[in-house]
C-alpha positions in Angstrom: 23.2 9.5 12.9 24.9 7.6 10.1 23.8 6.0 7.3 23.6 2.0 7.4 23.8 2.5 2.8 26.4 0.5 1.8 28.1 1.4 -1.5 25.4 3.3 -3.4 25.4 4.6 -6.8 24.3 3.0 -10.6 27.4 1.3 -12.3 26.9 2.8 -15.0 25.4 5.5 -17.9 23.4 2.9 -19.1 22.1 1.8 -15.9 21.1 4.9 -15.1 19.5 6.3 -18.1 17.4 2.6 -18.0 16.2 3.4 -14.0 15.3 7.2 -14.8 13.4 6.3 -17.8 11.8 3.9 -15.5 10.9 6.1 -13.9 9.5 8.4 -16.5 8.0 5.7 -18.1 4.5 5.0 -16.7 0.4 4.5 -17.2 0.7 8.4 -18.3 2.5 7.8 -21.3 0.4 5.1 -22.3 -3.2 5.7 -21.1 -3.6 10.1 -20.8 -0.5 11.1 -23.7 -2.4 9.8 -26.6 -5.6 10.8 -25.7 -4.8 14.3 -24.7 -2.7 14.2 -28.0 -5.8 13.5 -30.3 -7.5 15.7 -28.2 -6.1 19.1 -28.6 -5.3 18.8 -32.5 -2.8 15.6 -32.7 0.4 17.0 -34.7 -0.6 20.5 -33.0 -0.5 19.3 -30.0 2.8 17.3 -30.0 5.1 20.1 -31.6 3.8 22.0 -28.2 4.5 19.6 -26.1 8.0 18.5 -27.3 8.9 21.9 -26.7 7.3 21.5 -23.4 9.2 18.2 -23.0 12.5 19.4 -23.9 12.7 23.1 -22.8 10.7 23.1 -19.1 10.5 18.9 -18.6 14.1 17.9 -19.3 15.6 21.7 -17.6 13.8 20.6 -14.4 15.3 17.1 -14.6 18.4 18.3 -14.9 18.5 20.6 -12.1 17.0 17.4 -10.0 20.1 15.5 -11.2 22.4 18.3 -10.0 21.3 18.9 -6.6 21.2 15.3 -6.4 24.7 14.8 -7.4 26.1 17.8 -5.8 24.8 16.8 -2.4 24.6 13.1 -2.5 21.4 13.3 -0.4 17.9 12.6 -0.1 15.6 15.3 -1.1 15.1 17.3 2.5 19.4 16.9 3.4 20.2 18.1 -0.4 18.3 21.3 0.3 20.0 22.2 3.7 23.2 20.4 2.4 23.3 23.1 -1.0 22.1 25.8 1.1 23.2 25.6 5.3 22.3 29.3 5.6 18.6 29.5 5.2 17.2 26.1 6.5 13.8 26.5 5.3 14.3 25.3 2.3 14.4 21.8 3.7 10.9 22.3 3.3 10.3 21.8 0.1 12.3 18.5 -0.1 9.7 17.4 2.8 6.5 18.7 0.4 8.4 16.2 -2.1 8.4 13.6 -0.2 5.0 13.8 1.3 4.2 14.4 -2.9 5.9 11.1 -3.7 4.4 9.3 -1.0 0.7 10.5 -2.1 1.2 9.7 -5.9 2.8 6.5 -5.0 -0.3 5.6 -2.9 -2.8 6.6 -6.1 -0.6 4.9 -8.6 -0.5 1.5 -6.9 -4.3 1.7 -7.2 -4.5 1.8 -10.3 -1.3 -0.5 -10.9 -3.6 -3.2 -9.0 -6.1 -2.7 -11.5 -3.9 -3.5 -14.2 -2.1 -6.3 -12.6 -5.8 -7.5 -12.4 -6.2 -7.5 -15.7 -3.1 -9.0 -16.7 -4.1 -11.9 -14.6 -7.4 -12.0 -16.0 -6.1 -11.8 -19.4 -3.7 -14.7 -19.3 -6.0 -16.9 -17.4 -9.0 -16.3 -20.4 -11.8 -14.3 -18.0 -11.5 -11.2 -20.1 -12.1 -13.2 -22.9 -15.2 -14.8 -21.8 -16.7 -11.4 -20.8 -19.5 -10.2 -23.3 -18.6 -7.3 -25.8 -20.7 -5.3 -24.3 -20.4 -6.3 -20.4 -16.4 -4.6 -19.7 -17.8 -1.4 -18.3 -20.0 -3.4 -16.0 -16.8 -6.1 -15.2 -14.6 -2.7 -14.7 -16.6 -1.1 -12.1 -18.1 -4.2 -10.5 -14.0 -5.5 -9.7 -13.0 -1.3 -9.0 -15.5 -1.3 -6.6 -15.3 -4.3 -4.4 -13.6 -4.3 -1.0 -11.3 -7.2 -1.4 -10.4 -7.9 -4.6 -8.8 -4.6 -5.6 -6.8 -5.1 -2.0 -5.2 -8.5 -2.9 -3.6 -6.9 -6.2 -2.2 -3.4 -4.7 -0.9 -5.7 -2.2 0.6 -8.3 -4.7 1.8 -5.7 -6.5 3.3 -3.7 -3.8 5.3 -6.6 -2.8 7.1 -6.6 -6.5 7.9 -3.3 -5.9 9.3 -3.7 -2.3 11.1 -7.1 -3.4 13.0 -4.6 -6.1 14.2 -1.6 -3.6 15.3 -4.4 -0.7 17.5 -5.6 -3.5 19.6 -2.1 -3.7 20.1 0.5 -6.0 22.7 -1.8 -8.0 21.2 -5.3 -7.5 17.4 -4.3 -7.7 16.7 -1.1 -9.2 19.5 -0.7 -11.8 19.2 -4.5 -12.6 15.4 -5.0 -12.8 15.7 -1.6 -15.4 17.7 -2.9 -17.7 15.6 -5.9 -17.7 12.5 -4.7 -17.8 12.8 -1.3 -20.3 14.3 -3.1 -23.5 11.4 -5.8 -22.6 8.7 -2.7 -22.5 9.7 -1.0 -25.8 9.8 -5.0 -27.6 6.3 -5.2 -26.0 4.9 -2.0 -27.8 6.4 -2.5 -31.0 4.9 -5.8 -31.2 1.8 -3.8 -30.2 2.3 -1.1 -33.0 2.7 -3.8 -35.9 -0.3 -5.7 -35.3 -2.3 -2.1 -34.9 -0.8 -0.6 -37.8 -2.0 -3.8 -40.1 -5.2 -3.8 -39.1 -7.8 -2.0 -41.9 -9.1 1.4 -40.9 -5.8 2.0 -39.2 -4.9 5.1 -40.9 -8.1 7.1 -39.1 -6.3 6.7 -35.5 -2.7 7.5 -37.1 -4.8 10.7 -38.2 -6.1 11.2 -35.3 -2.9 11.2 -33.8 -0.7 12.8 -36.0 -2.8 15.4 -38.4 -1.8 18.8 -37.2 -5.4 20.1 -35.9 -4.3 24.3 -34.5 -8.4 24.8 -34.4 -8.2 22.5 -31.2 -5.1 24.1 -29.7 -6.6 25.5 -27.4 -5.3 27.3 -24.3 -6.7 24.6 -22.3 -4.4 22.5 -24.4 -1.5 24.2 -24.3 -1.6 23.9 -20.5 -2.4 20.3 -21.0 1.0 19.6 -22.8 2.4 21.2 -20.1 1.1 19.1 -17.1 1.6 16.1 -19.5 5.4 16.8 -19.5 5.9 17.6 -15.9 4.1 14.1 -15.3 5.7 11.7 -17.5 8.9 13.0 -16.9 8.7 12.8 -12.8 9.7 16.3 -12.1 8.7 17.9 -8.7 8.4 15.1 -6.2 12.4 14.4 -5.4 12.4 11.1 -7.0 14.8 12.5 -9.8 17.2 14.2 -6.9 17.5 11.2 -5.6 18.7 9.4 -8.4 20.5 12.0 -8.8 22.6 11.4 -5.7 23.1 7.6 -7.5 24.6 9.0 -10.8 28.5 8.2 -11.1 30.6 11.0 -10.7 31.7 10.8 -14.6 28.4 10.9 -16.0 26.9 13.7 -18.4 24.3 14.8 -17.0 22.9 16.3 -20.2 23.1 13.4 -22.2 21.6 11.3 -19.6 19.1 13.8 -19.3 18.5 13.7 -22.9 18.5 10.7 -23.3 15.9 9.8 -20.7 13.9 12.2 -21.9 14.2 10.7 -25.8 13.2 7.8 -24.5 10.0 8.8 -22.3 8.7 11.1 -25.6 9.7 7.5 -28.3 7.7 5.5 -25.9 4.8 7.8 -25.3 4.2 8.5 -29.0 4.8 4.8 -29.6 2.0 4.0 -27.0 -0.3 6.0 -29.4 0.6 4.0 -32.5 0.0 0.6 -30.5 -3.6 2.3 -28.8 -5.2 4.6 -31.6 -5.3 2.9 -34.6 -6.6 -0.2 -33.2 -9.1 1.4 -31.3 -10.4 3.3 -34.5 -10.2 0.4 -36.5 -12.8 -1.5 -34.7 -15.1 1.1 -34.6 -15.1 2.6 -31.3 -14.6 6.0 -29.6 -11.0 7.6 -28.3 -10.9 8.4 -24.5 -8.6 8.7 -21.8 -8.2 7.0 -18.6 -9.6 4.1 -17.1 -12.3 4.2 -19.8 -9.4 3.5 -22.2 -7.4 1.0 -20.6 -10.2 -1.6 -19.2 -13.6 -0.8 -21.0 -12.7 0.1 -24.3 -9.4 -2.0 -25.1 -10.4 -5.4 -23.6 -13.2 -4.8 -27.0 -10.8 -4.1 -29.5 -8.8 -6.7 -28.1 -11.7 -9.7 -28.8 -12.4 -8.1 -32.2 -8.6 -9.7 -32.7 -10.3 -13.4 -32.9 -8.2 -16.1 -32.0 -5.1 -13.9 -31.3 -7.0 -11.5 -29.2 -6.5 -13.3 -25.6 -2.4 -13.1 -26.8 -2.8 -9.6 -27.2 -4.5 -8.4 -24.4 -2.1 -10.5 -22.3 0.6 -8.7 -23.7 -0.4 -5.7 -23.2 -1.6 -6.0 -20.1 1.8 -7.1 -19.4 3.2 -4.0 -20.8 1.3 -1.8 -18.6 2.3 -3.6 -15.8 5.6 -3.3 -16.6 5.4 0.6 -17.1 3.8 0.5 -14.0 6.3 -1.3 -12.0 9.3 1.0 -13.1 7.5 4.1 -12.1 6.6 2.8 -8.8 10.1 1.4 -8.1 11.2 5.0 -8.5 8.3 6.6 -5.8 9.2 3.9 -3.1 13.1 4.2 -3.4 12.8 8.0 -3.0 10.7 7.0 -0.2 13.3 4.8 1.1 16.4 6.6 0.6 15.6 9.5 2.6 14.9 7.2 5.7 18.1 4.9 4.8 20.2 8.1 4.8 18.8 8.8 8.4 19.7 5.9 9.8 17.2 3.1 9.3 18.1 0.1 7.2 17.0 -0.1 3.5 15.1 -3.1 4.4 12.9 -1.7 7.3 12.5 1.5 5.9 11.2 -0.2 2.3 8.7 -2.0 4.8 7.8 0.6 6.9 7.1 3.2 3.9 4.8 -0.2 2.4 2.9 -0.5 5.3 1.8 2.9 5.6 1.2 3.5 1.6 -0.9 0.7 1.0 -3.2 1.3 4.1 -3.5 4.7 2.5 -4.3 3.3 -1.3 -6.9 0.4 0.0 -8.7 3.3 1.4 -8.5 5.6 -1.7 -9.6 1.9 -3.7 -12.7 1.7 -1.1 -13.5 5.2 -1.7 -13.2 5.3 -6.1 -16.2 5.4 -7.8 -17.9 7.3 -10.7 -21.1 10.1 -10.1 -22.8 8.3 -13.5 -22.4 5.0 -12.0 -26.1 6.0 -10.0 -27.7 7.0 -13.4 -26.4 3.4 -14.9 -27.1 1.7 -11.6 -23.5 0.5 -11.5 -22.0 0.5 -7.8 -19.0 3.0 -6.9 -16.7 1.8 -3.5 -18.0 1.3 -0.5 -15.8 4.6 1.1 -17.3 6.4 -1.8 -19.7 8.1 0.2 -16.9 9.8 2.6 -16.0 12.9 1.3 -12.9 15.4 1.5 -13.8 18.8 0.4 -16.7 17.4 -1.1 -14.6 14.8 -3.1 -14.2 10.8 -2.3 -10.5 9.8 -1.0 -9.3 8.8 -4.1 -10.9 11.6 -6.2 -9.2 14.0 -3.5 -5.9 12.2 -3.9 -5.9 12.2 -7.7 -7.2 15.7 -7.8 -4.1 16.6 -5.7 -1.1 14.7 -6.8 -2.5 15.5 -10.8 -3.2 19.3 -10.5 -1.6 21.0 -7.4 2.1 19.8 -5.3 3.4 18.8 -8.6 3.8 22.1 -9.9 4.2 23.5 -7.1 7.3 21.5 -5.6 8.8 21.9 -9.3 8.1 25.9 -9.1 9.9 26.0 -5.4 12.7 23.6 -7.2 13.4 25.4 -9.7 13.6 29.1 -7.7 15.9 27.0 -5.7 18.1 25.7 -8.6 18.2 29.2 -10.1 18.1 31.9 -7.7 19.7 30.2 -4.3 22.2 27.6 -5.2 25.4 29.1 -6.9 26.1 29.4 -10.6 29.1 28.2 -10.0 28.2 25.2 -8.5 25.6 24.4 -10.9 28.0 25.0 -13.7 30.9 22.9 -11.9 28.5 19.9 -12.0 27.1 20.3 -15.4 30.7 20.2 -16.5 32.4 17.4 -14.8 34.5 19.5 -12.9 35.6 21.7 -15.6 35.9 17.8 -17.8 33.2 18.2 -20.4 33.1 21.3 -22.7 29.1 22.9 -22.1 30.0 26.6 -24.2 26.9 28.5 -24.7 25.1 26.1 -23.4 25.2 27.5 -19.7 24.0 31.0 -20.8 20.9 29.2 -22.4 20.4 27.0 -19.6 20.4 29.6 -17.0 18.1 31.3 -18.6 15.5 28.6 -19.2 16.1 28.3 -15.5 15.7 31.4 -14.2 13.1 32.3 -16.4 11.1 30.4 -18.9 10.8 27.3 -16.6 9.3 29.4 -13.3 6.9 31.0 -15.2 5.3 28.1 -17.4 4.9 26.4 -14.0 3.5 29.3 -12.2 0.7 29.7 -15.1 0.1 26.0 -15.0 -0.4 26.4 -11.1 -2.4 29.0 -11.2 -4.4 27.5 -13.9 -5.3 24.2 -12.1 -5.9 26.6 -9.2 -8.7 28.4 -11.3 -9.7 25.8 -13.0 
């Protein structure tokens, strides 16, 4: 069966660094990074977890790119494309899928919230809410059966409107729209934060180098942090991949990406933190963060605070938008190289996500909200493994096929696919000069990387 793709493929560097950061770039960098950062010892903390980022985070991505590239397929055909003879590893590009597909459902949940509050934000509701009343006006809106719906939905068609455009006209355009437009967003952010007196205790909080809290609980939390923002282990980065121009540098683009994921999640910290200490209230992660305890700091602002929270609601949405673009064109490109139009497969893959997130929205709900008398969804009740939906979704896409479909990637990448191959691809064909570099990377490849993810598997397992 042949492919109905026309000529597929970003135009250029740029464009593809823009999509892949995209990508990267989401609600983890902005809502969980900062938190966890403060967390586990702040300066402590981040030298772990650029190592993280750079060593195991951007190694990954890079082999994603390759067998991407080298096969020009979607994530199950790469796998049986790169290796005919042993045809079960097709698997593991169909448990990346199936990954992709699961997270996408979860994350439009949560991108329906925000969309919510963008709307509510630039329309003046938040601002009419009492100081004390947002953890009540969160849970109340989280845990209704319709309006949640009409945003996933609204949302959702944003996203589809995106990957029926193409990967040139939609994807690689709406990036490099939308990206510069994010990071102007969140400097604006950082400057008003940064002026704001009492600043200095959430830089501290942040950056102060803490090693009493590194804990081994941390440690594994930088980890999971890095495989997360950087989109590792659910095929989205082997398909884009297959989109890269046969020119590019992979390592640069790779580095550059993940540059620009670390800038902009250390940057979300410095907008977040110091604002949120100088008004006097308490760090968290989360939902907690985002609707309950900003939408205060935000009306401490005065008159500018409406302008504010509209603008970084805005952000979020953004953030949001370019992750999800990336989870519904993997999506979409693995049924457009089968055969089906992009158009039809972008709906079909809609139409069964968002019947899976209105049910994990009907289903979220917190176990305190009975001590507070605060309603939870009204699926709450239903449980999987004695979890709701949406706490069995989270619970799965955040802890367990992540790291497991970038441990079966990587044992792929290093111990099946040829050196040769791998090095060919790296290079350009022999084009660009990598020197010692290949003897490092294999190594990181073939061992550092499988077993940091195998510890952080088994820990999530344990834990």
């Amino acid at each position: 069966m042949t492919s109905n793709t026309s000529k597929t493929g970003f135009n250029s560097s740029f464009g593809a660094i823009m999509a892949a950061a995209g990508s990267a770039v989401g609600l983890g960098n902005i809502w969980r990074f900062p938190y966890i950062c403060g967390k586990y010892g702040g300066g402590a903390f981040l030298l772990v977890y650029i190592f993280f980022v750079f060593f195991i985070g951007m190694v990954l991505m890079m082999s994603e790119f390759v067998i991407g590239r080298r096969s020009k397929e979607a994530p199950i055909r790469a796998y049986a494309t790169l290796c005919p003879k042993h045809t079960s590893w097709k698997l593991v590009g169909l448990l990346g899928l199936i990954t992709c597909f699961l997270i996408l459902a979860i994350y439009l949940v949560i991108s329906g919230w925000t969309l919510n509050y963008f709307w509510e934000s630039l329309t003046g509701t938040l601002s009419s809410i009492p100081i004390n009343g947002f953890k009540l006006h969160f849970n109340t809106f989280a845990s209704s059966a319709v309006r949640p719906a009409v945003f996933i939905v609204a949302f959702l068609i944003f996203t589809f409107l995106v990957i029926v455009g193409g990967v040139q006209k939609g994807i690689e355009r709406v990036s490099k729209l939308l990206m510069p437009i994010l990071v102007v967003l969140l400097i604006v952010m950082c400057v008003r934060s940064l002026t704001l007196e009492g600043a200095s205790e959430g830089v501290a909080y942040l950056f102060n180098p803490d090693f009493t809290k590194l804990t081994g609980e941390g440690v594994l939390a930088a980890l999971g942090q890095a495989l997360f923002s950087l989109s590792v282990g659910m095929g989205v980065m082997i398909v884009y991949g297959s989109y890269l121009p046969v020119d590019d540098n992979i390592l640069k683009t790779s580095m550059w990406i993940t540059l620009c994921d670390f800038f902009i999640a250390v940057l979300s910290g410095v907008a977040i933190f110091p604002a949120v200490f100088a008004c006097g209230q308490e760090p968290t992660g989360g939902p907690g963060l985002v609707y309950e305890v900003l939408p205060v700091v935000f009306q401490s602002f005065g008159g500018l605070g409406t302008v504010f929270a509209t603008v970084f609601f805005l952000l979020l949405s953004l953030a949001a938008l370019t992750s999800a673009i990336s989870l519904l064109e993997a999506l979409t490109a693995w049924l457009n190289k089968n055969g089906m139009r992009r158009f039809s497969a972008a709906l079909l893959i809609s139409v069964l996500v968002v019947f899976l997130s209105i049910a994990a929205s009907f289903a979220y709900g917190d176990a305190d909200n009975a001590k507070t008398s605060l309603s939870n969804g009204i699926w709450y009740d239903i449980k999987i493994a004695e979890m709701s939906i949406y706490e069995f979704l989270d619970k799965l896409t955040g802890t367990y096929l992540p790291p497991i479909c970038a441990f079966l990637t990587i044992i792929f990448f290093g111990w099946v696919m040829k050196k040769e191959d791998i090095m060919d691809e790296l290079s350009n064909h022999g084009t660009v000069k990598i020197g010692y570099f290949n003897v490092f990377y294999y190594f990181l490849v073939r061992f550092v990387a499988p077993v940091a993810l195998l510890v952080v598997l088994v820990a999530g397992i344990i834990k």
